[in-house]
VOLUMMI-357854 format. One record per atom (N, C-alpha, C, O): x negated, y, z. Coordinates in steps of 0.001 Angstrom, whole numbers, plus 500000, padded with zeros to 6 digits. Each point is the difference from the previous one (the first is absolute). Layout:
// VOLUMMI-357854
XYZ ...
***
This chain:
// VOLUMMI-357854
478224399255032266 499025500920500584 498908499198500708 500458499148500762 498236500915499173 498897499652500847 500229500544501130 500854500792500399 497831498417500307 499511500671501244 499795500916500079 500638500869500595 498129499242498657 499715501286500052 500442501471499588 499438501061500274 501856498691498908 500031501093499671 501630500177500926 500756500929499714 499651497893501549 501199500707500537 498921499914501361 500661500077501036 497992499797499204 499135500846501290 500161501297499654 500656500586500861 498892500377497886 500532500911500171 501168500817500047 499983501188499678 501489497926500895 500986500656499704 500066500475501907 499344499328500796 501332501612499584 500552500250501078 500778499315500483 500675499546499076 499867499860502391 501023499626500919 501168500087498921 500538499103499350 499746502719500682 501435499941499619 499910500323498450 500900500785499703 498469498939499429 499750499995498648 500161498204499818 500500499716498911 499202499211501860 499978499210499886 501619499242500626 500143498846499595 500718501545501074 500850500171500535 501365500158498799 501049499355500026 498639501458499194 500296501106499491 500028498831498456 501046499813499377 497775499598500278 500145499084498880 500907499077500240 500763499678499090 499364499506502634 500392498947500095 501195499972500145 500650498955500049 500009502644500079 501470500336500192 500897499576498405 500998499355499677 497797501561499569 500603500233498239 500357498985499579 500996499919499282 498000498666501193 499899498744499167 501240499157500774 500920499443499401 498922500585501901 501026499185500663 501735500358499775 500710500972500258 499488497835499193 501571500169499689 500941498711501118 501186499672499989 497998500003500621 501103499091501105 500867500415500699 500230501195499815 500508498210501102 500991500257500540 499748500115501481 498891499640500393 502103500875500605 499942499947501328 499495498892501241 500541499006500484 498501501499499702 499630498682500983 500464499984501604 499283500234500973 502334499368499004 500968500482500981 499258498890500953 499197499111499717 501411501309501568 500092498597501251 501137500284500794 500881500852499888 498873498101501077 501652499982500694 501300500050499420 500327499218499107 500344501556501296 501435500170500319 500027500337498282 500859499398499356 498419501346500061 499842501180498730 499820498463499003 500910499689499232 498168499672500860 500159498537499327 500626499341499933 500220499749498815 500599499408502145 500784499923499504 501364499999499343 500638499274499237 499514501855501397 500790501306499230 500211499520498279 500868499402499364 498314500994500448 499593499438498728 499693498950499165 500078499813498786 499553499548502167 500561498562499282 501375499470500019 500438499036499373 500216501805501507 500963499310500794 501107500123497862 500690499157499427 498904502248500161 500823500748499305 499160499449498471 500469500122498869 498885499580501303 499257499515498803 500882498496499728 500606499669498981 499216499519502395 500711498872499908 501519500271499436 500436499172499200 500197501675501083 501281499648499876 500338500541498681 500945499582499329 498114501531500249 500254499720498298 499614499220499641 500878499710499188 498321499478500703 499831498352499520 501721499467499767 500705499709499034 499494500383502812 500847499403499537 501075499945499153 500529499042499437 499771502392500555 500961500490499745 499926499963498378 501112499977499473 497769500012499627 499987499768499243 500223498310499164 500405499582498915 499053499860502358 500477498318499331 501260499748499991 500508499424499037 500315501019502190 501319500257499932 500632500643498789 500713499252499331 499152502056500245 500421500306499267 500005499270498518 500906500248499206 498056498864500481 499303499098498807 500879498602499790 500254499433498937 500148500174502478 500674498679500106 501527499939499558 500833500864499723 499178497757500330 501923499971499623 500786499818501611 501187499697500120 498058500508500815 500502500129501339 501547500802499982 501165499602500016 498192501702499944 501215501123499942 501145499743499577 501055500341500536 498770498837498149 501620499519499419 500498499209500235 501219499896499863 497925499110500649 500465498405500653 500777500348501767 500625499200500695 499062502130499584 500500500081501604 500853500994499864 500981500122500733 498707500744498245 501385501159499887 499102501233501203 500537500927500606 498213498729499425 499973501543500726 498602500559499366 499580499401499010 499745501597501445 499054500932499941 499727500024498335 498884499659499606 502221500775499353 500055499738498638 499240501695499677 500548501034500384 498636498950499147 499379501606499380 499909499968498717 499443499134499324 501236502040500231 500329500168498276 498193500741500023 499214500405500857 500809499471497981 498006500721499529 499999501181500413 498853500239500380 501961500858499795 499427501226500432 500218500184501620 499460500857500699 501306498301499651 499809499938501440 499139498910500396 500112500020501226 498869498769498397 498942499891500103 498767500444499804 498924499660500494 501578501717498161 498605500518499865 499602501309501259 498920500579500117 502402499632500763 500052501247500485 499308499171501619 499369500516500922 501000498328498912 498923499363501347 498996499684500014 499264500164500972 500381499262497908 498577500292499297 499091500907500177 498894499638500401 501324501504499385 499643500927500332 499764500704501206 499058500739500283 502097498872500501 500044500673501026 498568499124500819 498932500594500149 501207498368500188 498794499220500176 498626500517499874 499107500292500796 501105499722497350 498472500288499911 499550501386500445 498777500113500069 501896500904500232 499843501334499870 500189499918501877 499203500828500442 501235498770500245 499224499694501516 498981499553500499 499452500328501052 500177498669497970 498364499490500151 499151500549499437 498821499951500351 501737500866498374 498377500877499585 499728501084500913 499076500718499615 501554499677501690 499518500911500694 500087499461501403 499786500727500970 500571497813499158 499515499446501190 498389499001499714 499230499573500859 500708500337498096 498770498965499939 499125500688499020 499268499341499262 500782502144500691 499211500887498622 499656501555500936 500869500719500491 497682499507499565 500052500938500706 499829501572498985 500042499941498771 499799501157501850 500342501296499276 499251500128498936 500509499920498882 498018500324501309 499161500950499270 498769499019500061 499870499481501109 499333500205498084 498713499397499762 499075500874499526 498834499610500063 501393501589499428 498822500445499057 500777501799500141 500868500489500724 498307500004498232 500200501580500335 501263499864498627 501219500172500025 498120499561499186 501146499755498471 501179499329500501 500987500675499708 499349498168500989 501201500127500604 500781500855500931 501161500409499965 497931499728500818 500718501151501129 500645501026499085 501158500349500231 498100500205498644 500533501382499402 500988499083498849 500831500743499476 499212498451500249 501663499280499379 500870499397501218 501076499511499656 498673500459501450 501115499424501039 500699501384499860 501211500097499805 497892501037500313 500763501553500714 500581500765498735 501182500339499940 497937499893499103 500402500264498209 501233499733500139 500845500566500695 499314497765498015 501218499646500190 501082500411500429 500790500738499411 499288498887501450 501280500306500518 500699501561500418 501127500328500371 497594500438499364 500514501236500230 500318500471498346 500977500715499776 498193498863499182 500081500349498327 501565499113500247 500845500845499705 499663498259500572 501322499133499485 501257501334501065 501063500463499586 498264499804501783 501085500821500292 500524501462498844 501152500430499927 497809500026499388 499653501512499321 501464499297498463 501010500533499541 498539498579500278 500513499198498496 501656499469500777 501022499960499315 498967499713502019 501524499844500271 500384501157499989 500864500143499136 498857501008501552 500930501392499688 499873500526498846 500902500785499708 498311499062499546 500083500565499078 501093499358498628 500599500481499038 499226498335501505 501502499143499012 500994500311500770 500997499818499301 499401500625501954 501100500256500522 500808501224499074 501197500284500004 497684500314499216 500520501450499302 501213500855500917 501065500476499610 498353499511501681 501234501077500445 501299500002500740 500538500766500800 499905497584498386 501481499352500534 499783499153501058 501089499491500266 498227500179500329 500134499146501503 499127500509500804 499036500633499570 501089499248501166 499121500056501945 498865499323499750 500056498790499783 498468502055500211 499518499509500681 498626500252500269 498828499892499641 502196500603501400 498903501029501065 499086498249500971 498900500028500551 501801499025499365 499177498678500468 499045499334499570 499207499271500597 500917501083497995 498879499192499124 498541499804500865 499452499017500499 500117502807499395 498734500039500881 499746499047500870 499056499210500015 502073500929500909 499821499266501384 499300498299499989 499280499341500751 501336500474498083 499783498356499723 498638499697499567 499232499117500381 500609501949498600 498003499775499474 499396500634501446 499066499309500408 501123501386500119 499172500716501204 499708498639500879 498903499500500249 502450500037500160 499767498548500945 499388499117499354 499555499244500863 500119500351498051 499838499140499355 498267500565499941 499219499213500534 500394501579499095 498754500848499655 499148499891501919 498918499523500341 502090501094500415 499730499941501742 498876498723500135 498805499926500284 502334499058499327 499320498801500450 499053499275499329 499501498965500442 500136501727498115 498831499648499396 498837500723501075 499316499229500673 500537501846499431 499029500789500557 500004499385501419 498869499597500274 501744500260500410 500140499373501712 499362498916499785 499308499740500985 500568499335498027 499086498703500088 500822499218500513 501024500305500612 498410498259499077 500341498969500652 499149498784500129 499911499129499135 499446500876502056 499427498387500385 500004499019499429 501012499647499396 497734499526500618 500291498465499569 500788499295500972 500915499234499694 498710501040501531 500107498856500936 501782500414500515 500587498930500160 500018501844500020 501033500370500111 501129500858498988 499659500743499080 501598498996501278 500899501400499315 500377500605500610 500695499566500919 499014502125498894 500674500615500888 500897500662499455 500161500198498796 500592500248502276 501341500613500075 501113500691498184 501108499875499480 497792500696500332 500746500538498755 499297499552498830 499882500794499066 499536497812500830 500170498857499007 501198498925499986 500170499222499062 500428500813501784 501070498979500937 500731500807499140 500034499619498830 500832501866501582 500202501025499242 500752499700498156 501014499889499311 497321500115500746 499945500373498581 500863498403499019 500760499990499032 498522498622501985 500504498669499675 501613499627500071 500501499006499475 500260502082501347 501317500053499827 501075500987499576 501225500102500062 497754500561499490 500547500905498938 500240499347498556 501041499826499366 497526499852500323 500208499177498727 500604498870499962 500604499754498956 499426499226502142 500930498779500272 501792500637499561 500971499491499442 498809501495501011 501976500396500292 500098500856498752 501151500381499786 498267499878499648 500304501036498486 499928498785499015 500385500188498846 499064498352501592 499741499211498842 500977499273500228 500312499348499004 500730500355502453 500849498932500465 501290501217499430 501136499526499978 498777501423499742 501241501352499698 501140499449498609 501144500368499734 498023498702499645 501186499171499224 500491498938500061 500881499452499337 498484500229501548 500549498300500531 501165500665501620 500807499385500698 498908501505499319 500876500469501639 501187500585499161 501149499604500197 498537501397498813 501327500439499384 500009499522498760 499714500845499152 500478498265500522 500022498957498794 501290501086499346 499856500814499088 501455498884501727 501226499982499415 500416501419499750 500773500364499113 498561500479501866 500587501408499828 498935500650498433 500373500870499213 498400498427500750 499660500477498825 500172499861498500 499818500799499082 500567498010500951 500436499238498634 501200500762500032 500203500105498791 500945500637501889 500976500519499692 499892501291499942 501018500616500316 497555500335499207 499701500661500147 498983500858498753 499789501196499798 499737497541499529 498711499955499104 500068500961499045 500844499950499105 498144501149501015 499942500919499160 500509501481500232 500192500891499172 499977499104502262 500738501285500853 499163499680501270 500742499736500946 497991500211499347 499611499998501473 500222500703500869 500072501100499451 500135499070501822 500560500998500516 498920499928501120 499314498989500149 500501502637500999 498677500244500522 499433498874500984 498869500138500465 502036498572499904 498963499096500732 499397499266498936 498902499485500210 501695500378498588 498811499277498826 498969500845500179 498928499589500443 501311501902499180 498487500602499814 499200499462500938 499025499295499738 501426501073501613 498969500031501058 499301498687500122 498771499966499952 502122498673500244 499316499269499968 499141499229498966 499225499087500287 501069501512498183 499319499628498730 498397500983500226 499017499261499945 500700502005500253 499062500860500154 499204499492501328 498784500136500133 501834499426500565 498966499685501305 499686498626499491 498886499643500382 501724499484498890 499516498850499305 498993499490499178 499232499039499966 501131502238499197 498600500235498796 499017500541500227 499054499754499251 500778501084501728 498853500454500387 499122499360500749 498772500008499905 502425499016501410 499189498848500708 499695498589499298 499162499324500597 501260500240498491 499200499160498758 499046500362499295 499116499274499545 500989501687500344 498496500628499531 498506499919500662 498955499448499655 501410501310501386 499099499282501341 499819498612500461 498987499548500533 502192499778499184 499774498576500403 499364499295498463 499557498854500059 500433501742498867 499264499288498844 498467500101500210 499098499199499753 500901502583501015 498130499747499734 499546499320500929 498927499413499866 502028500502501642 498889499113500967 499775498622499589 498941499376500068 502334500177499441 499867498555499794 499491499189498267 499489498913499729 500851501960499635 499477500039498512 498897500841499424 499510500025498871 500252500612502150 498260501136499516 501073501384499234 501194500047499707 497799500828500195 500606501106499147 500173500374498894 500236501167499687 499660497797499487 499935499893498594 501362499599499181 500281499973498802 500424499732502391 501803499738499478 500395500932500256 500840500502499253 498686500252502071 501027501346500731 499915500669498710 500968500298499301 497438499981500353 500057501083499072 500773499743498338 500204500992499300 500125497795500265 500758500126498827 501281500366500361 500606500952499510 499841498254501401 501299499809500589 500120502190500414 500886500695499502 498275499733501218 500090501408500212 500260500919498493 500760500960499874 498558498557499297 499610500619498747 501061500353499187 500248501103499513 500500497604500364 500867499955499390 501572500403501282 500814500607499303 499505499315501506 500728500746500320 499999501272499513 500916500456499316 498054500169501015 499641501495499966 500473500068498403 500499501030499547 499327497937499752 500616500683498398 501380499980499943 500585500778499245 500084498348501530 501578500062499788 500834501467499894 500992500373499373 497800500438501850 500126501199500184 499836501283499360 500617501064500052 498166498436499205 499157500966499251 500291499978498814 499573500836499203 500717498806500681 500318499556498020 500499501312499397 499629500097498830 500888500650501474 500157501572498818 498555500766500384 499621500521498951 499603499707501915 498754499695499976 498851499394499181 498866500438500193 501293498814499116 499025498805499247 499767500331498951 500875500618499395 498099499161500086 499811500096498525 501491499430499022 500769499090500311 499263501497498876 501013499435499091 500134499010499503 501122499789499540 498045499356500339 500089498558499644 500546498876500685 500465498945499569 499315501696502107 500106499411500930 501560500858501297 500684499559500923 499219501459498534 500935500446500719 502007499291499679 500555499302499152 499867501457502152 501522499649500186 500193501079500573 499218500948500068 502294498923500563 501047500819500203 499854500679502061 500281500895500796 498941497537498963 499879499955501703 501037499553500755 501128500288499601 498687498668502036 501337499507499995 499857500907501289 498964500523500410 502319499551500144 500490500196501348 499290499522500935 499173499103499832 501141501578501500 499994498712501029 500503499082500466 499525499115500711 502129501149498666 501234499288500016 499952499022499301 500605499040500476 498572500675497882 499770498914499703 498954499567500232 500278498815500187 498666501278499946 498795499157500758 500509499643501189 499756498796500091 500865501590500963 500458499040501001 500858498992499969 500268499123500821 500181501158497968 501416498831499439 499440499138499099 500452498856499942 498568501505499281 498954498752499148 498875499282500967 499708498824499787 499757501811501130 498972499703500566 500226499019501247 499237499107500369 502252501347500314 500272499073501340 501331499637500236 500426499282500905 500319501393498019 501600499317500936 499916499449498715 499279499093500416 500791500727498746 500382498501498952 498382499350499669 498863500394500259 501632498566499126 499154499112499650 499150499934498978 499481498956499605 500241502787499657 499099499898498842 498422500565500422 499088500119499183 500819500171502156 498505500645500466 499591499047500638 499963498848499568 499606501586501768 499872499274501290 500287498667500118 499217499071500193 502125500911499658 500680498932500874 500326499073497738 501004499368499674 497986500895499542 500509499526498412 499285498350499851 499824499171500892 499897500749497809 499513498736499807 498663499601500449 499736498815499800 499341501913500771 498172499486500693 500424500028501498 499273499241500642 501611501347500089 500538498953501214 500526499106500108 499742499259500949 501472500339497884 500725499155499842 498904498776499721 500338498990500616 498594500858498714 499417499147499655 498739499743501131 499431498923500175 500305502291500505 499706499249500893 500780499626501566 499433499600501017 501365500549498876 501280499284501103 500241498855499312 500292499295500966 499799500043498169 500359498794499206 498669499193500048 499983498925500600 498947501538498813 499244499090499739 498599500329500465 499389499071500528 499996502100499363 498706500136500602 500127499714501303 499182499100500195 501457501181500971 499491500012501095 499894498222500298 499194499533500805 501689499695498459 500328498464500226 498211499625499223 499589498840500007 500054501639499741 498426499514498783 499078500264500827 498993499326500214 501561502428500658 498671499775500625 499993499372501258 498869499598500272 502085500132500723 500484499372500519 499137498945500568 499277499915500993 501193498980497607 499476498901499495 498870499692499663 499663498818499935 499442502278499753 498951499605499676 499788500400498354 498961499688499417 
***
């Protein structure tokens, strides 16, 4: 854009461009900084650790791949809402709040009837709340903190119950739901702050078909799954979420970028 032609833009027309275009991150201080580094650092570490022949040479902190990918995660999904703020633009704001309320409509509606859940709402509403409430560059407030340990503890939910789920796989029972649905919805949100909205929305898209599929054109249609199996493909085993593009990057991207 010229001069001249952003002299004629307005204060908040100009404001308003610099929101759309800007995709950086939180410009914390104090206590809130290093906060965040503090947690940035220790997935570092935790990842060189995990990379090394340390673990086997001492007999301790040994992590099989899906309980490294479930710390992995948990990590990254605390920092995209400690170092990623809400809303930049009007087109995000209306996918922070969308979202997650279209993924609550598509969880009951795969529930077909047989489970609870009168909670779903609750989870896109909070999740939607704190898009609209905003959030600061220079600080986090209260129900971004919130939101950063929600998704931390729905992503740490297989590394905490490793054992009760593997003896379990393929029968989730209602703390899978809850904490798989408050999971997927808060990754979602944590994809567009920190990845733009152009993943939320495939990643949204295609959920929504798991659902829709007797719906679809015929070429493209299915049977439609549950909610019982999308929470069991998507977060308690290892073929969604927690499948092979975390695994690869718990193994090897984060050590590349790392590094340089």
């Amino acid at each position: 854009m010229t001069d001249k032609s952003a002299e004629g833009l307005s204060q908040a027309e100009l404001d308003e461009l610099v929101a759309a275009a800007d995709t950086g991150g939180r410009q914390a201080t104090g206590f809130t900084a290093w906060l965040i580094l503090a947690v940035a650092l220790c997935w570092s570490l935790f990842q060189l650790w995990f990379a090394s022949p340390i673990p086997f040479m001492v007999g301790f902190g040994v992590f099989n791949d899906t309980q490294a990918r479930s710390i992995h995660l948990g990590f990254a999904m605390f920092l995209a809402f400690a170092a990623y703020p809400a809303a930049r633009s009007s087109f995000q704001l209306i996918l922070g709040v969308g979202v997650p309320v279209l993924m609550a409509v598509l969880f009951m509606v795969g529930a077909r009837g047989t489970d609870s859940t009168w909670w779903i709402p609750l989870v896109a509403l909070g999740v939607a709340a704190a898009v609209l409430l905003g959030s600061p560059r220079e600080r986090v407030p209260a129900w971004e903190w919130a939101l950063a340990a929600l998704g931390a503890g729905a992503a740490l939910y297989l590394y905490v119950f490793y054992r009760e789920i593997s003896g379990r796989v393929g029968a989730p029972n209602q703390q899978d739901f809850v904490v798989s649905v408050i999971g997927l919805i808060v990754l979602l949100e944590a994809t567009r702050r920190a990845l733009g909205p152009a993943l939320m929305i495939v990643a949204a898209v295609f959920l929504a078909y798991t659902f829709l599929g007797p719906w679809m054109p015929t070429i493209i249609s299915h049977k439609g799954n549950s909610l019982s199996e999308v929470v069991n493909h998507q977060w308690i085993t290892t073929q969604g979420v927690f499948g092979i593009a975390l695994g690869v990057s718990t193994s090897f991207v984060f050590l590349f970028v790392l590094f340089g």
